[in-house]
DRENMIDREN-828658 format. One record per residue (C-alpha): x, y, z; residue in one letter. Coordinates in Angstrom, 2 decimals. Layout:
N
<r u="X" v="Y" w="Z" type="A"/>
...
//
This chain:
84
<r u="-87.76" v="30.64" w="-11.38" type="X"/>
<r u="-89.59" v="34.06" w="-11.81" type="X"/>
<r u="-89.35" v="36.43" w="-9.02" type="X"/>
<r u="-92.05" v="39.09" w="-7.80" type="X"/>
<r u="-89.73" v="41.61" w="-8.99" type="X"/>
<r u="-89.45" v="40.18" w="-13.11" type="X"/>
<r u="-92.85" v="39.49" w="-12.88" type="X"/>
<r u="-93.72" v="43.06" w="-12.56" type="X"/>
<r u="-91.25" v="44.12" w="-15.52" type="X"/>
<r u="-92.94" v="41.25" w="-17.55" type="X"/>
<r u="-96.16" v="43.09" w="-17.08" type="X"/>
<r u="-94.68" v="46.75" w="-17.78" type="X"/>
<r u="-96.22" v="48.11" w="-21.29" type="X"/>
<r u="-93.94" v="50.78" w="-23.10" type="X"/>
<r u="-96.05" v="52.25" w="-26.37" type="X"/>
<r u="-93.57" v="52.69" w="-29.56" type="X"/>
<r u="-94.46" v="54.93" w="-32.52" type="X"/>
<r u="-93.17" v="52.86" w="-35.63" type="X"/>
<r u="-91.77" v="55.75" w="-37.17" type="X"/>
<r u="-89.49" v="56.52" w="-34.73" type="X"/>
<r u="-88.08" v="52.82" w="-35.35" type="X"/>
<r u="-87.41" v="53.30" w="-39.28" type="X"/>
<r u="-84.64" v="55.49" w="-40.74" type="X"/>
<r u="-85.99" v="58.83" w="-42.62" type="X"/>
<r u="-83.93" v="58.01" w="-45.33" type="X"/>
<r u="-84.88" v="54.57" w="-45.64" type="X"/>
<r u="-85.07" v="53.13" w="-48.88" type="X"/>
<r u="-89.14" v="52.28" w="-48.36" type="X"/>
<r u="-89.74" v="56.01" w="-46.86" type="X"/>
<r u="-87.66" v="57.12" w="-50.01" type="X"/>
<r u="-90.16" v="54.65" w="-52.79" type="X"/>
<r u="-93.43" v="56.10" w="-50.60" type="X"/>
<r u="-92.34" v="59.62" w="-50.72" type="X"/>
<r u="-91.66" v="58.93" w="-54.88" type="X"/>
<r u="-94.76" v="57.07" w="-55.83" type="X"/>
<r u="-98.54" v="58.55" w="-55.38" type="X"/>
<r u="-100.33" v="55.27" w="-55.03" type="X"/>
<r u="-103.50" v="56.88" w="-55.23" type="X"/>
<r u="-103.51" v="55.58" w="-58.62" type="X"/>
<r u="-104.18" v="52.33" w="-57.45" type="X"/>
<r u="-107.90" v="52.92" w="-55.88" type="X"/>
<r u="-108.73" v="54.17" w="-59.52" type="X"/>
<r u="-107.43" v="50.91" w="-60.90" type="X"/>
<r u="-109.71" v="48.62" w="-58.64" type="X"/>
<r u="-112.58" v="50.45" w="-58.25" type="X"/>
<r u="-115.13" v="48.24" w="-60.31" type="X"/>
<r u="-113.83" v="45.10" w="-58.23" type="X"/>
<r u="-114.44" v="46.10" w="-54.44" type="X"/>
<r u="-117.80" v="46.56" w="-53.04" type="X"/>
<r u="-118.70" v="49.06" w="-49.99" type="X"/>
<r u="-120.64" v="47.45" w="-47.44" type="X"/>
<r u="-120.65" v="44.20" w="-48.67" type="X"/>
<r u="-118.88" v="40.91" w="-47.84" type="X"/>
<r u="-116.20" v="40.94" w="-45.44" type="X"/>
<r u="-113.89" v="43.89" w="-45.48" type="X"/>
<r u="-111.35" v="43.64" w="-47.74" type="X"/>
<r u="-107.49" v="44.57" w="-47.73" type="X"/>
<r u="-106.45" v="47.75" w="-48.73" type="X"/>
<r u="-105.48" v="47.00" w="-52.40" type="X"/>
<r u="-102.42" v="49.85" w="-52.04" type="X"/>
<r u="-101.32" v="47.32" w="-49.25" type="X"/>
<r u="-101.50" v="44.15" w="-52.07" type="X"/>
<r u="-99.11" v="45.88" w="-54.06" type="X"/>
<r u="-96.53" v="47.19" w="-51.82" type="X"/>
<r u="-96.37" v="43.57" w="-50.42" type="X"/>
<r u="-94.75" v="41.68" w="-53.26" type="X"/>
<r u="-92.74" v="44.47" w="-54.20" type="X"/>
<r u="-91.46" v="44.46" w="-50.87" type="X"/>
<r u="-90.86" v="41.17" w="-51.00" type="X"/>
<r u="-89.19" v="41.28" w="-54.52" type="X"/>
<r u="-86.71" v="44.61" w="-53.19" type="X"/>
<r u="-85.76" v="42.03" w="-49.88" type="X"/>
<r u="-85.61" v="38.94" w="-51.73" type="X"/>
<r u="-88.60" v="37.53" w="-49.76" type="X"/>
<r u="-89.58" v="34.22" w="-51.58" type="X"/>
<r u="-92.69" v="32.99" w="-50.06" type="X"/>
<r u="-95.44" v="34.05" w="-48.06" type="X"/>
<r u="-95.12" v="33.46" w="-44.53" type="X"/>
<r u="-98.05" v="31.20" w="-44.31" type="X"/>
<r u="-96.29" v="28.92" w="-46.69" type="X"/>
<r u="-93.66" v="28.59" w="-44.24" type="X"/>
<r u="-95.92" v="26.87" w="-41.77" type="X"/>
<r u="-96.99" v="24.16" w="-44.26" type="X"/>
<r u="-93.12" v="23.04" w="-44.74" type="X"/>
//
């Protein structure tokens, strides 16, 4: 049973700043710091539109996923999970 006094610490909001979560020396700070990914918007240029479509997903984002997930040994996608 949920008392007056839980419900109002349910409700409570506390704002974190990610950074503040994740280790400076991190290995992921450490690979960001190392790589300019700039290099990637030059790459993919000719096959995103502006204004058109839906927006898309930042294609710097697209690569630091699987490489993520190849550094953590992350097999699947988690919307694959939900399928098995």
């Amino acid at each position: 049973m949920m008392t007056q006094e839980t419900e109002k610490v349910r409700k409570q909001m506390q704002m974190v700043c990610i950074d503040d979560l994740v280790p400076r020396n991190h290995l992921l700070r450490l690979i960001d710091k190392a790589i300019d990914w700039t290099f990637i918007y030059d790459l993919v240029r000719d096959t995103y539109s502006d204004g058109m479509g839906r927006p898309s997903i930042d294609p710097v984002t697209l690569i630091k996923i699987p490489l993520i997930q190849y550094l953590y040994g992350i097999k699947k996608h988690a919307a694959d999970n939900q399928r098995d």
